[in-house]
N, C-alpha and C positions, 0 to 999 in steps of 0.2 A: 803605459805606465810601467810596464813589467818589464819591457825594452828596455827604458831609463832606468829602472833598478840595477838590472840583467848588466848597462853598460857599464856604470858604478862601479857594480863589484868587480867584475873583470877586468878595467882599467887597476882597482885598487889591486890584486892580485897580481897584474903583469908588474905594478910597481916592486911589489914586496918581492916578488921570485926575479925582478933582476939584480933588485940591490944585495939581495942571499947569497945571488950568485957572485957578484961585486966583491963583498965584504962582510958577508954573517949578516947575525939577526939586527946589531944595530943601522945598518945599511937595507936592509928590508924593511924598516917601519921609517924613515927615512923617502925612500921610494914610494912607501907605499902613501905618504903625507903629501909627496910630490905630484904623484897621482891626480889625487884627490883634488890637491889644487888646482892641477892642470884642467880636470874635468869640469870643475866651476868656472874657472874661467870661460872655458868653450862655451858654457852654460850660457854663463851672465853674457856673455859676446852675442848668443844669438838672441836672449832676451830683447838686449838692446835693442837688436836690429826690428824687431817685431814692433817694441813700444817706439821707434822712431818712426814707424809705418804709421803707427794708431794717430802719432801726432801729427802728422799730415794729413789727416782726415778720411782718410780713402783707403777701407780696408782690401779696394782691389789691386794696390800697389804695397802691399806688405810680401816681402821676401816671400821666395818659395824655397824649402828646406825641408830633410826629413824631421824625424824627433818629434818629443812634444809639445815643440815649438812652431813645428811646422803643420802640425793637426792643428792645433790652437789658429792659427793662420787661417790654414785652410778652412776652419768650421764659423770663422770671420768671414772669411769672403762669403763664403754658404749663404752665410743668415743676411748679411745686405742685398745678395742677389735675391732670396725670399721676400725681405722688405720692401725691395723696390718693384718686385712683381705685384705685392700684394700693395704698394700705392700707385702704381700702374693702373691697377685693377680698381682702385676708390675711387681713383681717379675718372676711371673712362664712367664707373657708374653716374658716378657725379654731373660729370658732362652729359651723361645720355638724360638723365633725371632733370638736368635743367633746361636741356631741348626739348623736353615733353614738357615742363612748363610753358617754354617760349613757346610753341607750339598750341598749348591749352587757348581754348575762344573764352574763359574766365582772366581775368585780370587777377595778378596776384603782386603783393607788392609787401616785404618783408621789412618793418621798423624796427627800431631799437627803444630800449628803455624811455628816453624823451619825445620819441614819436617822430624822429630823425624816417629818412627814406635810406636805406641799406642797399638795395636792388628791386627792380619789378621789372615783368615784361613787356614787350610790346603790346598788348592787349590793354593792360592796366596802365602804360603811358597813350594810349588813346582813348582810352576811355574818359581821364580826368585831365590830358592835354601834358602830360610831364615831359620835358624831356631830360633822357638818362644818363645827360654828362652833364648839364647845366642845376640841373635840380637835385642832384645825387648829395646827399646828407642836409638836405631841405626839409623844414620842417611841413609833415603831412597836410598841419591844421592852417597854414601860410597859402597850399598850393589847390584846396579845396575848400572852399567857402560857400558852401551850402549850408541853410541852415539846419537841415535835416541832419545832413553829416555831423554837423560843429555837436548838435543834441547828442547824437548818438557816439560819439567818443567821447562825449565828457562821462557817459554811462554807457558803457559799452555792454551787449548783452550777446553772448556767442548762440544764443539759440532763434534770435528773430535778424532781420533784416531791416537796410535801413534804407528806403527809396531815396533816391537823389537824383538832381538831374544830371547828367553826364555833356561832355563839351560840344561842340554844336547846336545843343537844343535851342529849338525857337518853339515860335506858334503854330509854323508851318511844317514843321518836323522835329517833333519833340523825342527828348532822349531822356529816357530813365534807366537806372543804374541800380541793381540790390547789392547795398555792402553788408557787408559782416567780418565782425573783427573777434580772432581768437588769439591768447595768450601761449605761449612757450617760451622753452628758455628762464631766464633772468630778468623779468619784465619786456620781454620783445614781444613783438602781436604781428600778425600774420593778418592781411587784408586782403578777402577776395572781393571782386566785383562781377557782375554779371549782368551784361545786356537784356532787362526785360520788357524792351519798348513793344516790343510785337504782343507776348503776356498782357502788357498792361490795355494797349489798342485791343482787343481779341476780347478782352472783358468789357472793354467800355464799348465794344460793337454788342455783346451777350448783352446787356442790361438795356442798350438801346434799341436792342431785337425786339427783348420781350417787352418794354415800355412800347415800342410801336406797334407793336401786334396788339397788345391791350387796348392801345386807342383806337387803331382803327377798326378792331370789332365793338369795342364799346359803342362809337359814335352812331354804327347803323343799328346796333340794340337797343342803344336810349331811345332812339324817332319811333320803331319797333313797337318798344313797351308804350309808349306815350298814343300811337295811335290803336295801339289795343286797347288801354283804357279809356279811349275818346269812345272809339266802338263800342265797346260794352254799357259806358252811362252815358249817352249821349242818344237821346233820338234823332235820325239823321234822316234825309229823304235817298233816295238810291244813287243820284251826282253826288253827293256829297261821300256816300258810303261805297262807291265808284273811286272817287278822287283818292278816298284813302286806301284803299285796299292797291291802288297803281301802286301810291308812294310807297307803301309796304313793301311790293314786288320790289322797287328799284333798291330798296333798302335791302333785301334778302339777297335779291343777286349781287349786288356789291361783295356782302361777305359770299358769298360765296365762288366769286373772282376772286379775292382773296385766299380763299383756302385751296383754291384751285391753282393758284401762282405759289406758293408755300408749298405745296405737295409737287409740284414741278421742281422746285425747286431743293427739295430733298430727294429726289429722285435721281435730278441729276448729280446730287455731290454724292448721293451714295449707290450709284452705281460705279462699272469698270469703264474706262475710261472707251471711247469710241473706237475700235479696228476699220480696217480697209477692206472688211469685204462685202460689205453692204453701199452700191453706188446707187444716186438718186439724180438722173438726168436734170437739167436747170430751168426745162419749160417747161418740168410737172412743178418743181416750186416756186414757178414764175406764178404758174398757172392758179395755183392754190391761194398763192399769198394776194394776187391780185381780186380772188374772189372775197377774200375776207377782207378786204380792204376797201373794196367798193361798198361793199355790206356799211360796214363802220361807217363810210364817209358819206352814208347817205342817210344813216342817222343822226349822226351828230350836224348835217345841216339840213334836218327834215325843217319845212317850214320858213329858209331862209334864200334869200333871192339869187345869194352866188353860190355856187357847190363848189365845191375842191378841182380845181384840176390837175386831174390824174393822168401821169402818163408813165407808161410802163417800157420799156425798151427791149426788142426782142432779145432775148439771151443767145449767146454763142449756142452751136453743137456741141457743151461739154457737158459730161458726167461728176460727179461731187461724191466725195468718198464720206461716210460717216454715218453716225445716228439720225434718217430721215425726220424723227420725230422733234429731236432736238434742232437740227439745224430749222425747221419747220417754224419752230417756236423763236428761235430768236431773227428770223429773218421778220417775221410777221411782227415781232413787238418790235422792230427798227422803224417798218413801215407805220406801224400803228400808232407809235408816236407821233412820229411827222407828223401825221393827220390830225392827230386828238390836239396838237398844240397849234396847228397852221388854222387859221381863221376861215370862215367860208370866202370863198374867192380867191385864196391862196390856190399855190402850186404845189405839188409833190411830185419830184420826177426821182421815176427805178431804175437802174441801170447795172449792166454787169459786165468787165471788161477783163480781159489778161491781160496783165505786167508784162514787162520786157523779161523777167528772171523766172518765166512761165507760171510765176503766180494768178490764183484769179481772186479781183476785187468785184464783191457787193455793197454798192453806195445805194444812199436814202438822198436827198438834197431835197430841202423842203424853205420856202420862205417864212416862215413862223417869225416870232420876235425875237428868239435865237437866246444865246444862256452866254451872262457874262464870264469872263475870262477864271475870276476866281472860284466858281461853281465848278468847271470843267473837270477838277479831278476827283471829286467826288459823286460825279453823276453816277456811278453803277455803283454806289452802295446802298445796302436794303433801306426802302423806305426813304430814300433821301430825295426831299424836293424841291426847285428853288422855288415854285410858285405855289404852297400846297392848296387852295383857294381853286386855280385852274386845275390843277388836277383830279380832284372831287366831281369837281362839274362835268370834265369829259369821262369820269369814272375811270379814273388810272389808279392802281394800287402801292404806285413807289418798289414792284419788283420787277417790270418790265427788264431794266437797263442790269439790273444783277444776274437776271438769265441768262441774258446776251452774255455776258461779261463769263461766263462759268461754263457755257457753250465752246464757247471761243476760245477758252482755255485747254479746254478738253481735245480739241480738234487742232490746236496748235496752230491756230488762228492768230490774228491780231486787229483788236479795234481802233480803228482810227475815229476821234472827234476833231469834229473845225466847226466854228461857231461865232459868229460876229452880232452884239447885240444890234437888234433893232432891223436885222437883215436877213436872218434865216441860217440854219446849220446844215450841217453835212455829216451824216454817220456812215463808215464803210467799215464791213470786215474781209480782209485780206486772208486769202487761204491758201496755206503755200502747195507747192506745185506738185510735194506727192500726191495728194488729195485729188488733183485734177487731172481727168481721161478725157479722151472723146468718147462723146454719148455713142452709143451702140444702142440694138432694141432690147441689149440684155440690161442695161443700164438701170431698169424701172425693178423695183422688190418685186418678187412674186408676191 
């Protein structure tokens, strides 16, 4: 500014001191009007050119010139190249802030005032099946018709959740979905969804846990109390008071195979998962499971004219990497099934082979009446049974097949079922190949 003053006066003075010198004083105010003039002009000339810059939009193409026309410029271009850094910068947040959306395993799906669809991501178009160029400004309540949904946005409440079921769901694999819907903005709402089929299964295994644990202790408590109070008012001669005191026992050890499979089975989910440095050669748990198995199968047909036949198949010279105690336990309930369901005069054959991909497989193959097709994927849940009538009778607990199954897990195992009604099944677990050495005599625990 001081410059532009500075040049002013000193144009207006060069005017006045040449026209003095010209022709006197009226020749120097004269010059010095001349001056003046001339300076505006220059003035208004680079104005111009500035504001002809501004009107082509683009203060990176405005003149470069000294003066205070040429700061003004310059502090123009400045503040756009600031601008455009700093929408650079919203920008790239922006993109990264909706890659972390698209990214999010919640569904998120953005309306407007009428319940229009604005944007969602991938998450929230699979979840309710949208897809995001065909349905985009589709109304919400058009593209989900649940009636849970339809309730909970005609009253929408940001602090609970609204189960529904999500796209896919069937009988045989059901999907539920918690929405919740919050306000922002101008009347716009903000929709999240969130996969809680696993949550919702996980609860309704919890409730079915403890309903089955209560029944099956219930049932040997009620015979329990019933023949204790027969005992107590009843004069009985000593067969009779014989008869009941057996029943009793078979009553007491039931639950107590039961509390004996539950503490197994807490055991193994809460302990660390099994290492490799404990190996158990395969004819000590050929050897073991074979004994408790003959045990079994000559109970369960004491008294009947055909016995089980049993045949056991020598195991290779390998070694087994894991928890002896655990793998002990689910090899013996594989075989122990077989038996407890295969009839007397049935077959049970044991066998243990290596895979081509050095894996080694333990199979059970039993002729029993075998488990229809639709039961198959639920046979290793707690307590689940397709016959619970036979199972009672051979005194099976319904946790056999869940130890196996959590065994199996742990060891990095895999169980294989094959099963044809009316023919007999096949259980094998598959143990991959780190797990498997040749047996040595160090093989065996100390």
């Amino acid at each position: 500014m001081w410059l532009r003053f500075t040049s002013f006066v000193v144009l207006l003075v060069a005017g006045a001191a040449i026209g003095w010198w010209l022709r006197g004083w009226p020749a120097a105010c004269a010059g010095m009007l001349l001056a003046g003039l001339a300076w505006w002009t220059v003035d208004l000339v680079r104005a111009l050119r500035v504001l002809r810059g501004l009107r082509d939009g683009d203060p990176q193409n405005l003149p470069r010139m000294g003066g205070l026309w040429g700061e003004f410029a310059d502090r123009l271009r400045r503040l756009q190249r600031i601008g455009e850094r700093r929408q650079q910068d919203s920008e790239r947040r922006l993109q990264e802030f909706l890659e972390a959306i698209q990214a999010s395993s919640n569904g998120v799906i953005l309306l407007d005032a009428e319940g229009r669809i604005n944007w969602c991501n991938p998450t929230a178009a699979a979840h309710f099946g949208i897809d995001t160029e065909r349905d985009h400004e589709q109304l919400i309540g058009n593209l989900v018709r649940d009636p849970a949904f339809t309730a909970y946005y005609a009253n929408p409440d940001p602090t609970r959740n609204a189960i529904v079921t999500g796209r896919g769901d069937s009988a045989g694999r059901p999907v539920r979905l918690a929405v919740r819907l919050h306000f922002y903005g101008e009347g716009r709402r903000l929709m999240l969804s969130n996969d809680v089929t696993a949550l919702e299964q996980a609860e309704a295994m919890r409730r079915d846990f403890v309903a089955n644990v209560s029944h099956e202790i219930r049932t040997p408590l009620t015979v329990l109390t019933g023949f204790v109070e027969t005992l107590q008012s009843l004069p009985l001669d000593e067969t009779e008071r014989a008869r009941y005191l057996e029943l009793m026992a078979q009553q007491a050890s039931r639950m107590q195979t039961l509390v004996s499979d539950l503490l197994t089975l807490s055991r193994i989910e809460g302990s660390p998962p099994p290492g490799r440095g404990e190996w158990t050669a395969l004819d000590q748990l050929s050897a073991e499971c074979e004994d408790e198995v003959q045990a079994l199968s000559a109970l369960l047909t004491a008294g009947q004219s055909a016995p089980h036949a049993l045949e056991f198949a020598p195991p290779p010279a390998l070694a087994l990497a894991g928890s002896r105690t655990e793998l002990m336990s689910a090899l013996s309930n594989l075989v122990s099934n077989a038996v407890r369901y295969t009839p007397g005069g049935g077959s049970v054959k044991v066998a243990w082979q290596t895979l081509p991909a050095g894996q080694l497989e333990f199979s059970v193959e039993d002729t029993g009446p075998g488990v229809a097709p639709e039961h198959l994927p639920r046979l290793t849940e707690r307590f689940y049974r397709v016959d619970r009538s036979r199972s009672r009778e051979t005194g099976g607990t319904g946790l056999g097949l869940a130890i196996v199954k959590h065994v199996v897990q742990r060891h990095g195992a895999e169980l294989r079922i094959q099963s044809v009604l009316g023919k007999g099944s096949r259980f094998a677990i598959v143990f991959p190949a780190s797990r498997v050495r040749a047996s040595t005599p160090l093989s065996a625990p100390v």
